[in-house]
C-alpha positions as CSV (number, residue, x, y, z in Angstrom):
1,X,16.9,29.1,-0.2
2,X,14.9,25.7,-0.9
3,X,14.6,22.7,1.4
4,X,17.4,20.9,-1.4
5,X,19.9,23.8,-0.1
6,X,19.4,23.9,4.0
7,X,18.9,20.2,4.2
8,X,21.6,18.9,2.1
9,X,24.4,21.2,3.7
10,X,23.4,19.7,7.1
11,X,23.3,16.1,5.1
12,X,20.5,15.0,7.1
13,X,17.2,15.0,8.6
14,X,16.0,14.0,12.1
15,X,12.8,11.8,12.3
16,X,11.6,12.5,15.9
17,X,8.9,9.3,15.4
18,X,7.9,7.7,18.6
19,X,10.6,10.0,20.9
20,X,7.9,11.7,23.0
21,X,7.0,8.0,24.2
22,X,10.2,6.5,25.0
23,X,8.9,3.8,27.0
24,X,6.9,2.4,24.2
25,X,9.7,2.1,21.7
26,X,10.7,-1.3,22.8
27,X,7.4,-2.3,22.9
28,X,6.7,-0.7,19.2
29,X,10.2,-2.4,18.2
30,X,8.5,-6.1,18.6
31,X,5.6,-5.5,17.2
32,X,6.5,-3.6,14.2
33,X,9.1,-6.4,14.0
34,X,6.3,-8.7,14.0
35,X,4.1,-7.2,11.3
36,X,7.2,-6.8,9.4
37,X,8.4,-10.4,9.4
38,X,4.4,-11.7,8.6
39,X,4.5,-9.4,5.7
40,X,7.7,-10.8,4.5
41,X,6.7,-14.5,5.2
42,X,2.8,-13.9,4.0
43,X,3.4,-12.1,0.6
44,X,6.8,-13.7,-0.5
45,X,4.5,-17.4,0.5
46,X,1.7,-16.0,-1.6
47,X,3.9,-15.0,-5.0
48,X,5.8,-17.9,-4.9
49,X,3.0,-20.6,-4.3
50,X,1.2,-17.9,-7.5
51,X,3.9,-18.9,-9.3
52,X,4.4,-22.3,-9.0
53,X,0.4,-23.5,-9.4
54,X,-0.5,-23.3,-12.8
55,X,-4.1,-23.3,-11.9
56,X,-3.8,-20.0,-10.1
57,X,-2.8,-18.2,-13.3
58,X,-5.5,-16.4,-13.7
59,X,-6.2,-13.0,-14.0
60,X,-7.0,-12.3,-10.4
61,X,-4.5,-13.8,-8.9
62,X,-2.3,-12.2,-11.0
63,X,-3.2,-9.0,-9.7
64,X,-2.6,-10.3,-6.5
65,X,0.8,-11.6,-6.8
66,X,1.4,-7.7,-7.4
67,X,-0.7,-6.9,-4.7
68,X,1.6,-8.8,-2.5
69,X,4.9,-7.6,-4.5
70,X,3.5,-4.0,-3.8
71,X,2.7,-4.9,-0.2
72,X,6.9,-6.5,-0.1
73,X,8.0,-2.9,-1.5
74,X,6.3,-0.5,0.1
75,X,6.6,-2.1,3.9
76,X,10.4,-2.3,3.1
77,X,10.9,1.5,2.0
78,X,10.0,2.7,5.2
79,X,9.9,0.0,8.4
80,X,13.6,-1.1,8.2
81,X,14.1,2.8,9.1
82,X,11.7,3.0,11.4
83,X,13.0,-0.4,13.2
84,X,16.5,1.0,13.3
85,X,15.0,4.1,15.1
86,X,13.5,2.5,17.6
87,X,16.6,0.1,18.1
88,X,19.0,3.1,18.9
89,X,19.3,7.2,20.0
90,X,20.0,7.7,16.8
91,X,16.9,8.9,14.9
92,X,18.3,10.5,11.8
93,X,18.1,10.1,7.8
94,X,20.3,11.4,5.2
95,X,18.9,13.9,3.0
96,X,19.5,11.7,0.3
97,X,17.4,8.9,2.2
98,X,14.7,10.9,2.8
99,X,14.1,11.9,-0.8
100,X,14.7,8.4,-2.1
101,X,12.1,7.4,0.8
102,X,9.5,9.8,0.1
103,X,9.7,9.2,-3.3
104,X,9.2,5.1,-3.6
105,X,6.9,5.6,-0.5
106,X,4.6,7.9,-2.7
107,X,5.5,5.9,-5.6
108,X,4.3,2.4,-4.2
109,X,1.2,4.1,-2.0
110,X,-0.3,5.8,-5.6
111,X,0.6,2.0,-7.0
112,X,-1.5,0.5,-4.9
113,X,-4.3,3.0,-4.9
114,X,-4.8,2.4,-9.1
115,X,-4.2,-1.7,-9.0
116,X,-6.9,-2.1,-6.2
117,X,-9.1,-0.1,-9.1
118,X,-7.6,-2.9,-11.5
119,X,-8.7,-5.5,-8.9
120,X,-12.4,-4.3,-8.5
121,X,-12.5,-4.0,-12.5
122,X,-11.7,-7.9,-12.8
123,X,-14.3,-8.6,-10.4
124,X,-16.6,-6.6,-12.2
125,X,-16.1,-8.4,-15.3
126,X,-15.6,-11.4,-14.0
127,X,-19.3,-11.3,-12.2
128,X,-21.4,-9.0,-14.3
129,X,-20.1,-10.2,-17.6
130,X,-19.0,-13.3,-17.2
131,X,-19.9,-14.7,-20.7
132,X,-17.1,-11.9,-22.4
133,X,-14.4,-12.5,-19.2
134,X,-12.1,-14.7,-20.7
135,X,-11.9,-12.1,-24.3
136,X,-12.0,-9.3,-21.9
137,X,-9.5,-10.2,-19.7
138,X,-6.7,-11.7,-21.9
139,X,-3.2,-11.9,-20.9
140,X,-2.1,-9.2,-22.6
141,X,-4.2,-6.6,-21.3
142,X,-3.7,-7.8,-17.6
143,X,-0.2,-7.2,-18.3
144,X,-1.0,-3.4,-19.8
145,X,-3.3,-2.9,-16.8
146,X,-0.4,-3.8,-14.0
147,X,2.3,-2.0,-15.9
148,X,-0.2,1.1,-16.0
149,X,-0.8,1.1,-12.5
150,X,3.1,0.9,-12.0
151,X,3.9,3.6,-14.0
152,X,0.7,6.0,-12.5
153,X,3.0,5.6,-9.5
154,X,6.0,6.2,-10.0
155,X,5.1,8.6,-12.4
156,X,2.9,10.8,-10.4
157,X,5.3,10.6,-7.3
158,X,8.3,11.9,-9.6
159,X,6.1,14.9,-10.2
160,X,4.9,15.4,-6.3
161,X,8.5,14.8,-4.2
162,X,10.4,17.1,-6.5
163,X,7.8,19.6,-5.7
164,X,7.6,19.1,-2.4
165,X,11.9,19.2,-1.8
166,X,11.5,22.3,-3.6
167,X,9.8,24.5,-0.4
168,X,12.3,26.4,1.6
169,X,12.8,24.6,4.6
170,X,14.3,27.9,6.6
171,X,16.8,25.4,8.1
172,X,15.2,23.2,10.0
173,X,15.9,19.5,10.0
174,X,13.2,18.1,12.5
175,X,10.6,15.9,10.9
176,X,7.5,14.9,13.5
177,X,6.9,11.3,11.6
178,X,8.8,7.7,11.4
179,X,9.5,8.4,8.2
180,X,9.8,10.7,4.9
181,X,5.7,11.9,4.2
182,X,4.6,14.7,2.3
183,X,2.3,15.6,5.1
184,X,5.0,15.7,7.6
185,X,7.6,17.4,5.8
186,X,5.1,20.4,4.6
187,X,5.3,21.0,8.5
188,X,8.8,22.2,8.2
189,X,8.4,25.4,5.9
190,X,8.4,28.9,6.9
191,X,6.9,30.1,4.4
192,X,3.2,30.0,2.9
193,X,2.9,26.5,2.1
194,X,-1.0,27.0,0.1
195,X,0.5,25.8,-3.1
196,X,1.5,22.4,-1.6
197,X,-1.4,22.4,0.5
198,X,-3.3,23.1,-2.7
199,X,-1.5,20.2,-4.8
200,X,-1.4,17.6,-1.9
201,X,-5.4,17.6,-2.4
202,X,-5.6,17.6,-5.8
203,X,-3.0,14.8,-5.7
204,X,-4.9,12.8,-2.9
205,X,-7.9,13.3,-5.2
206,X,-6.9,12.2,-8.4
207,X,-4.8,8.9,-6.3
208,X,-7.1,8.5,-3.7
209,X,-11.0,10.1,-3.6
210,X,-11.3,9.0,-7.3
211,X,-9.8,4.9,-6.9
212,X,-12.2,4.9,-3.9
213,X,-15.2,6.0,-5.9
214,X,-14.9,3.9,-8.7
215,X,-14.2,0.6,-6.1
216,X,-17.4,1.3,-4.6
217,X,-18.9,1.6,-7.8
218,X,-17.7,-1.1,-9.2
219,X,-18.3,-3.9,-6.1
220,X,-21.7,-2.0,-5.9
221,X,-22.8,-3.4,-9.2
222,X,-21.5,-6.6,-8.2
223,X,-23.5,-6.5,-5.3
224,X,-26.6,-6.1,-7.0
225,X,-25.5,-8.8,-9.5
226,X,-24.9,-11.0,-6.7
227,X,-28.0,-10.4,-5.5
228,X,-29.9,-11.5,-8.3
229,X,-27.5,-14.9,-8.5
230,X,-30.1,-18.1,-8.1
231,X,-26.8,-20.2,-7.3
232,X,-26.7,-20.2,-3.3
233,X,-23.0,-21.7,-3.7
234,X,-22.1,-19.1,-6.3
235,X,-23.4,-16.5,-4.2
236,X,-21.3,-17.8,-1.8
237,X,-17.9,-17.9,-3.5
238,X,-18.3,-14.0,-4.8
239,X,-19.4,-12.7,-1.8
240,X,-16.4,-14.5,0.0
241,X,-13.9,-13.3,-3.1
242,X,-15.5,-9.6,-3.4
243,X,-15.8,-9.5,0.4
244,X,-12.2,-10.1,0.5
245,X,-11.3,-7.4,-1.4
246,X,-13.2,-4.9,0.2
247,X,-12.0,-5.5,3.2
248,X,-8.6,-4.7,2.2
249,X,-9.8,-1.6,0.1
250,X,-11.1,0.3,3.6
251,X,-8.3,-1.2,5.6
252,X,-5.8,1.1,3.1
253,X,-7.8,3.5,1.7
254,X,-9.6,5.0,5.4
255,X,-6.3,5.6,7.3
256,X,-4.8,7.0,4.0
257,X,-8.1,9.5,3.4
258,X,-7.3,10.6,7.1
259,X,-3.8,11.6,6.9
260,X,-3.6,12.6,2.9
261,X,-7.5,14.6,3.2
262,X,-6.6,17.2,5.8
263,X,-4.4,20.0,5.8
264,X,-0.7,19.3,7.1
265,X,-1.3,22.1,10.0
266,X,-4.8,20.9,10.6
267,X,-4.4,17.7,12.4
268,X,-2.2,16.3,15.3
269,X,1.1,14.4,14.2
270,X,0.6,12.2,17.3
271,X,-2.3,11.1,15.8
272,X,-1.1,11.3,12.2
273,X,1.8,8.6,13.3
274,X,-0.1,5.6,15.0
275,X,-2.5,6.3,11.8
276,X,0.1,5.9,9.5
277,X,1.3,2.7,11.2
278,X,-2.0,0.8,10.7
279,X,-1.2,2.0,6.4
280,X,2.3,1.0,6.3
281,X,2.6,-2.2,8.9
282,X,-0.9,-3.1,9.7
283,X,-2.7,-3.5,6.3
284,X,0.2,-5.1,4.3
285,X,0.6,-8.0,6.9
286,X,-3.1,-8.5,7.0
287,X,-3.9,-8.7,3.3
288,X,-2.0,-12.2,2.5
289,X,-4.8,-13.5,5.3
290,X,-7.2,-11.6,4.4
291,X,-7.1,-13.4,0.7
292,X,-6.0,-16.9,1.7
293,X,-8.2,-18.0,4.6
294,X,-11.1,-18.4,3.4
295,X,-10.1,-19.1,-0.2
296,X,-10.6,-22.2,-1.6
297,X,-8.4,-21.6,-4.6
298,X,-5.3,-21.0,-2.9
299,X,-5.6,-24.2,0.0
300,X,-6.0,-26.2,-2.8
301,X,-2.8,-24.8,-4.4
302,X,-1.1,-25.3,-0.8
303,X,-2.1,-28.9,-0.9
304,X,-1.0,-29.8,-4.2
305,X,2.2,-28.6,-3.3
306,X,2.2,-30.4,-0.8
307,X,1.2,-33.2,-2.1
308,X,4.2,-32.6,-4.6
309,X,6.6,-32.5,-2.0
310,X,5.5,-35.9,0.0
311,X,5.6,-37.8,-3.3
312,X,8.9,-36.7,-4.4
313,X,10.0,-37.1,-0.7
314,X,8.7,-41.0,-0.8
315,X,10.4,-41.2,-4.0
């Protein structure tokens, strides 16, 4: 019997989430709420004002504008479930959810892994070899870049959920998460699970260890680049940009190493949850702020459209 079999003929799962804390689940209602709505508000603000200034289109912002569609997607795949949870007793998914939620979850979290790879590689061109940036970085192959790091996703997640909806489940229906994760549901099986185990590292390595490496690599050559900048004010502006993006690399890819590294038995799914919060709430409200407050680029492009808007309003 395979987990397709047992949990389709109940028609649903159970996500037990916050339950052994009921007190808190008002409290984690608003401020999930919270991060939710600044996500929304912060990367829908940050595509749109992309859009609409024609001196941000430029490569990186380009990547950021699907940064912050990323960020849109893969907040909404799992918090409006998680919200309604909280909200009410009832704490369940249907089987059909669950597969469509581990999926784009996967999907969009393997997404973002390979475009902040994409991100450190325009930086990297952009300060090392800044004389070839423009022939480098072309339209058309920003465009290749992004669609690649769609595909990667979706791709490689086709190939994971199926395999992991394909353990026998042994009936039971209980999932000890807020929402549909690989981790998590590998808990469920009665059988040997070594296999899974096996390809959930492999997986996490190819998605996860090897993006992280070649970030590193790549803003530690601009670092030493940097380094040997005579510009104090260009020195200035790449440390702030790089800086930027770095922060955002360890604020995903650290809580994402600590859930996705370890065996699913190995660790404590207390633990694993408020860990996979800071991933999945935390981190996509923060990056819209994380790129905007200290960018010169972008409160320019909020004043001009501003600017816009109080001429056509005297008008």
């Amino acid at each position: 019997m395979t987990m397709e079999k047992n949990a389709s003929s109940e028609g649903y799962f159970i996500l037990l989430g916050f339950s052994n804390w009921p007190h808190l689940e008002v409290v984690l209602f608003v401020v999930i709420l919270i991060f939710y709505l600044m996500t929304l508000i912060g990367n829908l603000f940050i595509i749109i004002l992309l859009y609409l200034d024609s001196h941000l289109h430029t490569p990186m912002y380009f990547f950021l504008s699907n940064l912050s569609l990323l960020d849109l997607c893969y907040t909404t795949s799992s918090i409006p479930q998680l919200l309604i949870n909280l909200w009410g007793p009832e704490k369940t998914i249907s089987y059909v959810g669950c597969m469509i939620q581990l999926y784009f979850v996967l999907a969009l979290g393997i997404t973002e892994c390979v475009l902040l790879v994409v991100m450190s590689y325009d930086r990297y061109e952009a300060v090392c070899r800044p004389l070839h940036y423009t022939v480098l970085m072309h339209p058309r192959f920003c465009h290749q870049l992004a669609v690649a790091s769609w595909v990667s996703g979706f791709t490689g997640s086709a190939l994971h959920s199926s395999f992991t909806f394909r353990v026998p489940l042994c009936g039971h229906r209980q999932v000890d998460h807020f929402f549909c994760e690989v981790p998590a549901l590998l808990r469920l099986p009665c059988v040997d699970i070594r296999a899974n185990e096996l390809t959930l590292m492999v997986m996490s390595s190819i998605f996860v260890i090897i993006p992280f490496i070649l970030i590193l690599s790549s803003y530690s050559a601009i670092v030493w680049a940097v380094l040997r900048m005579q510009s104090t004010s260009g020195f200035q502006k790449v440390l702030g940009t790089c800086g930027a993006h770095l922060i955002v690399v360890f604020l995903f890819f650290i809580p994402v190493m600590c859930i996705y590294l370890q065996p699913p038995s190995g660790k404590s799914q207390d633990q694993a949850k408020f860990v996979a919060l800071f991933y999945t709430v935390v981190t996509p409200s923060l990056n819209p702020l994380i790129y905007t407050l200290r960018n010169k680029d972008v409160r320019g492009a909020v004043k001009r459209l501003m600017g816009k808007k109080l001429y056509h309003s005297e008008d």
